[in-house]
C-alpha positions as CSV (number, residue, x, y, z in Angstrom):
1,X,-9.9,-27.5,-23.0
2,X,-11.1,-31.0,-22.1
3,X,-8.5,-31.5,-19.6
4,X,-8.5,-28.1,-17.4
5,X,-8.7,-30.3,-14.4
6,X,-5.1,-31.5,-14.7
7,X,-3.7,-28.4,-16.2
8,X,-5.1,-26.7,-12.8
9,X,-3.5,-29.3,-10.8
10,X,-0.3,-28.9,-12.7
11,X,-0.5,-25.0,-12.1
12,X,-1.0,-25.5,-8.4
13,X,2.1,-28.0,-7.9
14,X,4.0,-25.2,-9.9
15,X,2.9,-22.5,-7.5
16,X,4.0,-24.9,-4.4
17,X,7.8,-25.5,-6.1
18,X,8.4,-22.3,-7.1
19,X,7.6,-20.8,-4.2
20,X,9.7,-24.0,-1.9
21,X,12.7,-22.4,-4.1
22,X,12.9,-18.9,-4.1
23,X,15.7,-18.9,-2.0
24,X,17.8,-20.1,-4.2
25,X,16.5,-17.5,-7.2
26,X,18.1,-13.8,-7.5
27,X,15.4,-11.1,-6.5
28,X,15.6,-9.3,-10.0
29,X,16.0,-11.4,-12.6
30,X,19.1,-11.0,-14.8
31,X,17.7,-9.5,-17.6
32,X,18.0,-6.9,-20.2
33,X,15.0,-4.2,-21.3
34,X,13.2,-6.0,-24.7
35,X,14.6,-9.3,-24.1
36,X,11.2,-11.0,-22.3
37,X,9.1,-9.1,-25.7
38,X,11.8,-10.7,-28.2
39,X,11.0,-14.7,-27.2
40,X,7.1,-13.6,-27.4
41,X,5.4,-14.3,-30.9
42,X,4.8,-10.8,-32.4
43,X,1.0,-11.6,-33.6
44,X,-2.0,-13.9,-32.3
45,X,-1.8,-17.4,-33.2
46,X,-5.1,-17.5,-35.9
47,X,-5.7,-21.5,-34.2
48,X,-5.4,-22.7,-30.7
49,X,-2.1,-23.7,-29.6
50,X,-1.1,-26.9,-27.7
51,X,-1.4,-26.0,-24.2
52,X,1.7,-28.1,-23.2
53,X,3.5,-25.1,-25.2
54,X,1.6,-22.7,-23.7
55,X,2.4,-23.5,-20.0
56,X,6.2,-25.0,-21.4
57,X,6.8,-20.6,-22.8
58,X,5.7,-19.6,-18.8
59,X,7.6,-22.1,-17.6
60,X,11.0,-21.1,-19.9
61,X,10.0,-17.4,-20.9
62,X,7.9,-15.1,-18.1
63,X,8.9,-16.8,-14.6
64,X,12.7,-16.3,-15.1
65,X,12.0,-13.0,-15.9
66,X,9.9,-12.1,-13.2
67,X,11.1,-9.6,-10.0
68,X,10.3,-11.9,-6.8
69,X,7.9,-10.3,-4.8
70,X,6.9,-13.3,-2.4
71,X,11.5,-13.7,-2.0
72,X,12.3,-14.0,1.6
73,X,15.2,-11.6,0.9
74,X,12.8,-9.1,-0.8
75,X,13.7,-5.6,1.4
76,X,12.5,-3.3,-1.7
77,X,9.5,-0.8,-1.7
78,X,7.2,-2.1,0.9
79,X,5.8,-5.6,1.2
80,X,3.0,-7.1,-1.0
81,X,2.5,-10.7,0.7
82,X,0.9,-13.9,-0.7
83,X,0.4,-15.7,2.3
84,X,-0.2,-19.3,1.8
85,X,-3.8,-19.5,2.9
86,X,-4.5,-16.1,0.8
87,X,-2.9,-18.1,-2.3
88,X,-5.6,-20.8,-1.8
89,X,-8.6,-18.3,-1.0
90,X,-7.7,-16.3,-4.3
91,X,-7.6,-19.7,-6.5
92,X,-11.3,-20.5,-5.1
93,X,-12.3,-16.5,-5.8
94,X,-10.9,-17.1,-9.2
95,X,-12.8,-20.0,-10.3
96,X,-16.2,-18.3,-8.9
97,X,-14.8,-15.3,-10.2
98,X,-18.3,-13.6,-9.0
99,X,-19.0,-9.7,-10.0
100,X,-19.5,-8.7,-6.4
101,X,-20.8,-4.8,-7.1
102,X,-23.9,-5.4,-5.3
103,X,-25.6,-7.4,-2.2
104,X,-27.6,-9.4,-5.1
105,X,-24.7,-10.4,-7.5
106,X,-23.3,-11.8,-4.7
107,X,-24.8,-12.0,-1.0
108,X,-22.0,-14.0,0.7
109,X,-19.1,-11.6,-1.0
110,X,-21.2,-8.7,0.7
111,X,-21.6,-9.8,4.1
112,X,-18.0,-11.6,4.4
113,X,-16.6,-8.5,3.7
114,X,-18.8,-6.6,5.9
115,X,-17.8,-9.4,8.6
116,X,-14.1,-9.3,8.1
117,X,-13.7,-5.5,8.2
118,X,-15.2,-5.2,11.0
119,X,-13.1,-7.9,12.6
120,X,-10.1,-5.8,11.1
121,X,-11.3,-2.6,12.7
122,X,-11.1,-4.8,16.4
123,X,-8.2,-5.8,15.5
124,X,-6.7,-2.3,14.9
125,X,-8.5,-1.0,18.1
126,X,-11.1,1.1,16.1
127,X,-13.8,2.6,17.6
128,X,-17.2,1.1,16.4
129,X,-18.3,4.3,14.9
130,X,-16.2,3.4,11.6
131,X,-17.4,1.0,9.1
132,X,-15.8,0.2,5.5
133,X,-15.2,-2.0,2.5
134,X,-12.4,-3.3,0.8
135,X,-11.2,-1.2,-2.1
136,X,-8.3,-2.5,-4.7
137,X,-5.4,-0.3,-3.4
138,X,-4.9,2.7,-1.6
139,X,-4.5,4.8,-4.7
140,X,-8.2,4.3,-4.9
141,X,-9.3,4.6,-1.2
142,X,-7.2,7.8,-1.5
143,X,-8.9,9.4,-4.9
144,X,-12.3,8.9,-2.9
145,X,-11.8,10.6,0.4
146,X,-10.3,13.7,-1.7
147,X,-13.6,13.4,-3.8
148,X,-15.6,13.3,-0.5
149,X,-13.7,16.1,0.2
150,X,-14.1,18.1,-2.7
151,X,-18.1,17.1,-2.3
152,X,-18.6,18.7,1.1
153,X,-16.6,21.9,0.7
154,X,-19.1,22.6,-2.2
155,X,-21.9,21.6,-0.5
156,X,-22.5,18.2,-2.9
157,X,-22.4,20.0,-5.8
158,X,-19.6,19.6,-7.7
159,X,-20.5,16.0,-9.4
160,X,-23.8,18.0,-10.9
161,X,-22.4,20.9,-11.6
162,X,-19.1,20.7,-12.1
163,X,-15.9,22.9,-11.0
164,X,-16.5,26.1,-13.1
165,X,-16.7,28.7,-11.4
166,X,-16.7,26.9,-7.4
167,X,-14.7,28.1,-5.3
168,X,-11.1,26.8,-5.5
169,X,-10.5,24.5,-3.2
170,X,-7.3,24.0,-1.3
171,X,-6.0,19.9,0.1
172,X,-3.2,19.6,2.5
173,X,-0.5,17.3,2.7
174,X,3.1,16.7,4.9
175,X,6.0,17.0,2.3
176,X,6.7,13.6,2.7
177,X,3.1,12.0,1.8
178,X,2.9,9.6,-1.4
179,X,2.8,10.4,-5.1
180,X,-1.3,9.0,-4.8
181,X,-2.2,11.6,-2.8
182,X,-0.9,14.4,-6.4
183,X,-2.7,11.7,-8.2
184,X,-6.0,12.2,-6.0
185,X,-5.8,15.8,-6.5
186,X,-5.2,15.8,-10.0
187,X,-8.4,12.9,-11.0
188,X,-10.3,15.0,-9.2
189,X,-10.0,18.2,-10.7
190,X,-9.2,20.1,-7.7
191,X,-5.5,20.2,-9.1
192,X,-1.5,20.1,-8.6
193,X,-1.4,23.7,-7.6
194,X,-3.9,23.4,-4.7
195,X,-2.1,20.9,-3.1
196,X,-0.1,22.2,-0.5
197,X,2.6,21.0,1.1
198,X,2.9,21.1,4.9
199,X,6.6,21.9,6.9
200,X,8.1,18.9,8.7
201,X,9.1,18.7,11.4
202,X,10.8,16.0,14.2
203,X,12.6,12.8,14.4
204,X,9.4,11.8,12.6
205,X,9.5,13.7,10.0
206,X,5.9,14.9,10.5
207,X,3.9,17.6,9.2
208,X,3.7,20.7,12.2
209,X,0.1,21.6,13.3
210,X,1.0,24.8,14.1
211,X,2.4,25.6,9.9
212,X,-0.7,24.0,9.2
213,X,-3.2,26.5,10.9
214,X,-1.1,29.1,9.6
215,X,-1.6,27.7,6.3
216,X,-5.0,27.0,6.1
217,X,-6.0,30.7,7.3
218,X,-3.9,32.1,5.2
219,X,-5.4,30.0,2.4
220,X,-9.1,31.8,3.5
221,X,-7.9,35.1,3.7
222,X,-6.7,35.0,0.0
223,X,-10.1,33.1,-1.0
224,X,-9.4,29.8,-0.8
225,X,-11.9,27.4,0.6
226,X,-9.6,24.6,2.3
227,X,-11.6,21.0,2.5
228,X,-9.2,18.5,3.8
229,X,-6.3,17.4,5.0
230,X,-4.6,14.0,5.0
231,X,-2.2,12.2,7.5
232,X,0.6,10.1,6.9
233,X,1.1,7.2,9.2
234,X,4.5,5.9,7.9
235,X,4.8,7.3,4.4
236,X,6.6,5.7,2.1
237,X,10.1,7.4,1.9
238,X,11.4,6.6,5.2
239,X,8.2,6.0,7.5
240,X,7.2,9.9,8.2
241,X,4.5,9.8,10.5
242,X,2.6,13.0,11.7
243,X,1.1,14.1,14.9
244,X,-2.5,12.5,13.5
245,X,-4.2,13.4,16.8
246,X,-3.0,17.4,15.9
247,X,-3.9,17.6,12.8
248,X,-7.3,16.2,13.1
249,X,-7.6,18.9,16.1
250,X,-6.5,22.0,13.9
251,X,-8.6,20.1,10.8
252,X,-11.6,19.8,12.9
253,X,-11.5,23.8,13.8
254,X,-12.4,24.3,10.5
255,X,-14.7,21.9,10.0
256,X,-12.1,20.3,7.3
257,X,-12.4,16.5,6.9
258,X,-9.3,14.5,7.6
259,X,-8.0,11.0,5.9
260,X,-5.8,9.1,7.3
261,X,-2.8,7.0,5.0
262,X,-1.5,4.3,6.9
263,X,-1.3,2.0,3.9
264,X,1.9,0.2,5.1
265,X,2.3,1.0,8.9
266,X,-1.5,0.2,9.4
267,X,-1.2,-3.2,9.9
268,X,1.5,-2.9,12.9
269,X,-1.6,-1.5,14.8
270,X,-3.0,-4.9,15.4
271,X,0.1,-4.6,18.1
272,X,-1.1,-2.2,20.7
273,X,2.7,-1.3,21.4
274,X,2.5,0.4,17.9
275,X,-0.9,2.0,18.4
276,X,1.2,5.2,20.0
277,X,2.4,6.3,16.4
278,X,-1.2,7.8,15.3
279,X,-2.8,9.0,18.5
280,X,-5.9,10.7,18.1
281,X,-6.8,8.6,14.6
282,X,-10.0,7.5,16.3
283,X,-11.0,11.6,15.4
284,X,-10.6,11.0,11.9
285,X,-13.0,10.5,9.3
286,X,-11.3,8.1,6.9
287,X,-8.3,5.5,6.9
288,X,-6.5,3.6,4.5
289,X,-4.8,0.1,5.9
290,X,-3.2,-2.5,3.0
291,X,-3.9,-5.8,4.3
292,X,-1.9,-6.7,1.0
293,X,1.4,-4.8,2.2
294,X,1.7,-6.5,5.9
295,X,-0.6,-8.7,6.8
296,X,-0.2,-11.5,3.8
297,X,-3.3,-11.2,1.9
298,X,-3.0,-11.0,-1.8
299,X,-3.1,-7.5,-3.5
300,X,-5.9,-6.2,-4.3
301,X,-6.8,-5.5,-0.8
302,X,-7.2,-2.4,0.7
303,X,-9.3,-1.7,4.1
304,X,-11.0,1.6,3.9
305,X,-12.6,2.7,6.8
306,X,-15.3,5.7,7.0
307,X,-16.4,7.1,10.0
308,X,-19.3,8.4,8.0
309,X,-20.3,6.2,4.8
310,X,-23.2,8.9,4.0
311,X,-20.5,11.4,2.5
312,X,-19.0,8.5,0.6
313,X,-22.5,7.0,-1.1
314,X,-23.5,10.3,-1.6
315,X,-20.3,11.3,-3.6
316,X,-19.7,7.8,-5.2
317,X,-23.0,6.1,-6.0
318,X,-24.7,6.5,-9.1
319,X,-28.0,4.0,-8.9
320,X,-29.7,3.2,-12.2
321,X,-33.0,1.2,-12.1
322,X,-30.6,-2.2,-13.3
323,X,-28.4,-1.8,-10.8
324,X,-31.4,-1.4,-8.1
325,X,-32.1,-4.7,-5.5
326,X,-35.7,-5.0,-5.5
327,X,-37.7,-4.9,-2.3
328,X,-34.0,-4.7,-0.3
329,X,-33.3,-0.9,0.3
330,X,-31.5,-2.0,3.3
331,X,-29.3,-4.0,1.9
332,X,-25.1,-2.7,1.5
333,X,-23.7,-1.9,-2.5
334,X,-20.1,-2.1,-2.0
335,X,-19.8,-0.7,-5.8
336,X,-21.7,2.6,-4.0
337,X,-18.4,3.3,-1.7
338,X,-15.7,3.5,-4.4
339,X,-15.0,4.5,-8.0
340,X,-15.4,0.7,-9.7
341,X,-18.4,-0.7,-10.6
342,X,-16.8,-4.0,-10.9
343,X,-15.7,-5.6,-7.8
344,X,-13.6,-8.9,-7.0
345,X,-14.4,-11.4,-4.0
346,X,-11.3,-9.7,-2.2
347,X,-12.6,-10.5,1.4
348,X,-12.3,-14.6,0.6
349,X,-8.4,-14.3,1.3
350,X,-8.5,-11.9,4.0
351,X,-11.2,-14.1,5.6
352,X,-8.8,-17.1,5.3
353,X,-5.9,-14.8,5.8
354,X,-6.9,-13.8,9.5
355,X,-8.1,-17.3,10.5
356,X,-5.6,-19.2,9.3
357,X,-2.5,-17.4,11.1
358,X,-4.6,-15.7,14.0
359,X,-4.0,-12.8,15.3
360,X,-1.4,-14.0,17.7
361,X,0.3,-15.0,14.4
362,X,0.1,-12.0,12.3
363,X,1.4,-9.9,15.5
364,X,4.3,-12.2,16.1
365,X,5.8,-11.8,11.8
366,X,5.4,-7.9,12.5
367,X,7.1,-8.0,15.9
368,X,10.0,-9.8,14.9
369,X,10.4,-7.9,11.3
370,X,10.3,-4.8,13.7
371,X,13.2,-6.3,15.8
372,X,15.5,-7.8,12.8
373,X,15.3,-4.4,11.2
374,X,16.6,-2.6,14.2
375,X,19.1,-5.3,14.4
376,X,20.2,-4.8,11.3
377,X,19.8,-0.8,11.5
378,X,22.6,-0.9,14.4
379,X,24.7,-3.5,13.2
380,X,24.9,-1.1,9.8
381,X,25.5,1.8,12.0
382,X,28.7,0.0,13.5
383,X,30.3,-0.6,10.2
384,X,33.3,1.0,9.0
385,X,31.8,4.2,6.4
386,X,28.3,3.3,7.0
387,X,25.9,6.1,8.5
388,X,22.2,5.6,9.4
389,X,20.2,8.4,7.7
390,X,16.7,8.2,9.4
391,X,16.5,5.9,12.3
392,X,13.5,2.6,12.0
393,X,10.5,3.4,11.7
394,X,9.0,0.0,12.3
395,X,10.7,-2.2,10.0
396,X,11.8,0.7,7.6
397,X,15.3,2.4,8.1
398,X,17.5,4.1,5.4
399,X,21.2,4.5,5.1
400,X,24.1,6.0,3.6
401,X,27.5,4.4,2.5
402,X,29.7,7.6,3.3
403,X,33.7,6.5,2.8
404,X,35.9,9.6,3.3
405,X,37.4,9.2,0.0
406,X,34.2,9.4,-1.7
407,X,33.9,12.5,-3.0
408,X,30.1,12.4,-4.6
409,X,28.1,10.5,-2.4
410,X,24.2,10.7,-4.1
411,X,26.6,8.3,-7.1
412,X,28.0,6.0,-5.2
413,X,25.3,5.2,-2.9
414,X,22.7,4.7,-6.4
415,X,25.9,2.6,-7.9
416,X,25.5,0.6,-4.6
417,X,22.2,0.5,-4.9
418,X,22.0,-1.0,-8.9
419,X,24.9,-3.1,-7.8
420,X,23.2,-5.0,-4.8
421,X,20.4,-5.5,-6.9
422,X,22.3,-6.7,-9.8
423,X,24.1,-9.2,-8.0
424,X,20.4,-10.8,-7.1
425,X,20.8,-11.7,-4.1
426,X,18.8,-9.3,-2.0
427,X,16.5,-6.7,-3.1
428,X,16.8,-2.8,-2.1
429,X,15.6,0.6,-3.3
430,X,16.8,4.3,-2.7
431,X,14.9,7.8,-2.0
432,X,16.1,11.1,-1.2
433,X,16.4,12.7,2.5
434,X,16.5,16.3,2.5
435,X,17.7,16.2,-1.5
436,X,20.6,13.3,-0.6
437,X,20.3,10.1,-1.8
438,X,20.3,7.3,1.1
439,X,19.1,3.6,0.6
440,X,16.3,2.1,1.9
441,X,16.1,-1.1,4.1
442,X,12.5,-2.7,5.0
443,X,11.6,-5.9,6.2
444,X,7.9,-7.2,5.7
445,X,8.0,-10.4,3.2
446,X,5.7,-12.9,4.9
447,X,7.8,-15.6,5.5
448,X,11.5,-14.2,5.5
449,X,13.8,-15.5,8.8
450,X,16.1,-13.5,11.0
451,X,18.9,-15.0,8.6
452,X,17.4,-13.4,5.8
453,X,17.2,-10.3,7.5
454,X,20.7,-10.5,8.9
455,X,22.4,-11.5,5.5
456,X,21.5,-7.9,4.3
457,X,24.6,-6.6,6.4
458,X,27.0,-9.2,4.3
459,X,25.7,-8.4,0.9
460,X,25.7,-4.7,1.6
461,X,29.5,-4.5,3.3
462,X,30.6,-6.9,0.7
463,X,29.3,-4.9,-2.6
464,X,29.8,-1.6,-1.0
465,X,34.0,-2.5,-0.4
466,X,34.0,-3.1,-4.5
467,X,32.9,0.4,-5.5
């Protein structure tokens, strides 16, 4: 295409107007299941196609029937930003579009990334003892701490011999961690059954050190051979956040290795107020932090830090003579600390991302998401059949519409739920507190106002006073 130049151009002015007008877009697009696939031709055009029609069917088919994401009013799920400046970093990634699995395919990927984790772990008052890399989400940072686990309860055997006939091996959890963690368990053959679930307990919701020890030497009397546990820092439900500095403690007794999954609430801790919510963390031996969730750099993005990168190398790397840097043993393989060989230049927009907004910047969005959400959170509370199910944690709070007549209230609150979202103008999910249904309420979309926040309450009261 002789004229990519202007088409890239084009593309670029797009991506500044569409995102000047989200505001005046619904968050979920008004459409029906199948209706996107029927516009799309059913087989591969045999000759190239104009590419005014190409760009004129995104223009008229795919972004009307796009969910919003980078909406201002966009109080689903959890955040996954797009910062301007990590828009721009990820267009210039793209046209390199370097394989950056080792120092030698890319030298500058390497060492930026080396740089900009390590000004992440300053930020997030780390001790220096923990280095890391940026892996594509925390599904994957997840999968290879329980593989690191798995590695040293069977003494670094298990890749070369294989789970026949090792010892079964047990992974704790809080009740409240995320579905990744079952995933983890499952990809790594330690499976569902030996994941086991630790008692909550608290306003936080947390998982009790004290049921853990019981658990775990219960788990060695009966055979088991327990090799790790992992920490929620603001879990995705409603924020549960366990005692990390406890666990770790009762984790460390039996020489267990703990990991840390802070995907969302991670990137409050460059705010030292926050820092309080998982004490001790600096004991731990891995943490997961999505820069893509708070802190406006594009997903993939996924700061995993390792207090000991030996055990990760030694589980993950696989080193055939063409993937060997001659005469530079020293040198750091990224592709040797997670389960891709293929790696994208993800530390461009984080790079961009940090010095662009500052950390003075990036602190200021969290701190006032934090206090619109808890502005919102009370003003919810003081409505007439509202009730506030778990209290913020950070800038995540869930609720319950509870009128007296109601008579089945998991219904009508997932009717409210479908109908706020129908109507388009905000953006919500539910999940389930102790088996009930209650709604979900987070603020973290990179460049959403106070009004934004505060318009929730309207929407909500309004929709809630038709069912």
């Amino acid at each position: 295409m002789e004229d990519w130049r202007a088409w890239a151009v084009k593309a670029a002015e797009w991506g500044f107007d569409y995102r000047a007008g989200l505001r005046d877009l619904p968050v979920r697009p008004p459409v029906q299941p199948g209706e996107i696939a029927a516009k799309i031709a059913p087989s591969p055009p045999e000759q190239p196609e104009p590419f005014e029609r190409v760009f004129a069917d995104f223009e008229h088919i795919i972004a009307p029937g796009m969910t919003h994401w980078q909406h201002p009013r966009f109080f689903a799920y959890f955040p996954s930003n797009s910062a301007p400046a990590s828009l721009i970093a990820e267009h210039l990634a793209s046209a390199i579009n370097a394989v950056c699995m080792l120092w030698q395919t890319s030298p500058a990927a390497t060492e930026l990334e080396t740089k900009t984790i390590d000004w992440l772990r300053q930020a997030f008052g780390l001790p220096e003892a923990f280095k890391g890399c940026i892996q594509d989400t925390a599904s994957t940072a997840t999968l290879a701490a329980v593989l690191v686990m798995r590695e040293r309860a069977l003494n670094f055997t298990g890749n070369a011999a294989g789970l026949s006939g090792a010892p079964r091996l047990r992974i704790y959890c809080s009740a409240e961690a995320h579905s990744s963690i079952d995933r983890a368990v499952w990809f790594s053959g330690i499976g569902a059954d030996n994941l086991v679930r630790i008692p909550i307990n608290g306003p936080l919701r947390g998982a009790d050190p004290n049921a853990l020890r019981a658990l775990i030497r219960a788990d060695i009397d009966a055979g088991y051979k327990p090799a790790g546990v992992i920490a929620n820092v603001g879990a995705t439900g409603i924020g549960a956040t366990d005692p990390v500095g406890e666990l770790v403690k009762v984790a460390h007794e039996h020489d267990l290795y703990v990991h840390v999954d802070a995907a969302w609430a991670g990137a409050a801790m460059i705010c030292p107020e926050f820092r309080t919510l998982w004490e001790g963390v600096e004991r731990a031996d891995s943490i997961i932090i999505n820069p893509h969730k708070w802190l406006g750099a594009q997903i993939h993005c996924s700061a995993h830090f390792v207090r000991d990168p030996s055990s990760l190398t030694r589980t993950l790397a696989a080193r055939p003579d063409y993937l060997h840097t001659l005469g530079l043993d020293e040198v750091v393989n990224y592709s040797e600390w997670g389960v891709p060989l293929g790696r994208q230049f993800r530390a461009l927009k984080l790079w961009f991302v940090l010095r662009a907004y500052g950390l003075e910047g990036l602190r200021a969005m969290i701190r006032n998401h934090v206090a619109w959400s808890r502005m919102l959170c009370e003003k919810l509370r003081g409505a007439d059949g509202f009730e506030i199910v778990t209290a913020p944690m950070l800038s995540l709070f869930s609720f319950r519409y509870a009128p007296t007549r109601a008579d089945d209230l998991d219904a009508l609150n997932l009717r409210l739920v479908e109908a706020i979202n129908a109507d388009g103008r905000i953006y919500l999910t539910q999940t389930r507190v102790d088996g009930r249904v209650a709604v979900r309420f987070q603020a973290g979309q990179f460049e959403c106002t106070e009004d934004d926040v505060m318009s929730a309450y309207g929407v909500i009261t309004e929709i809630a006073s038709t069912l």
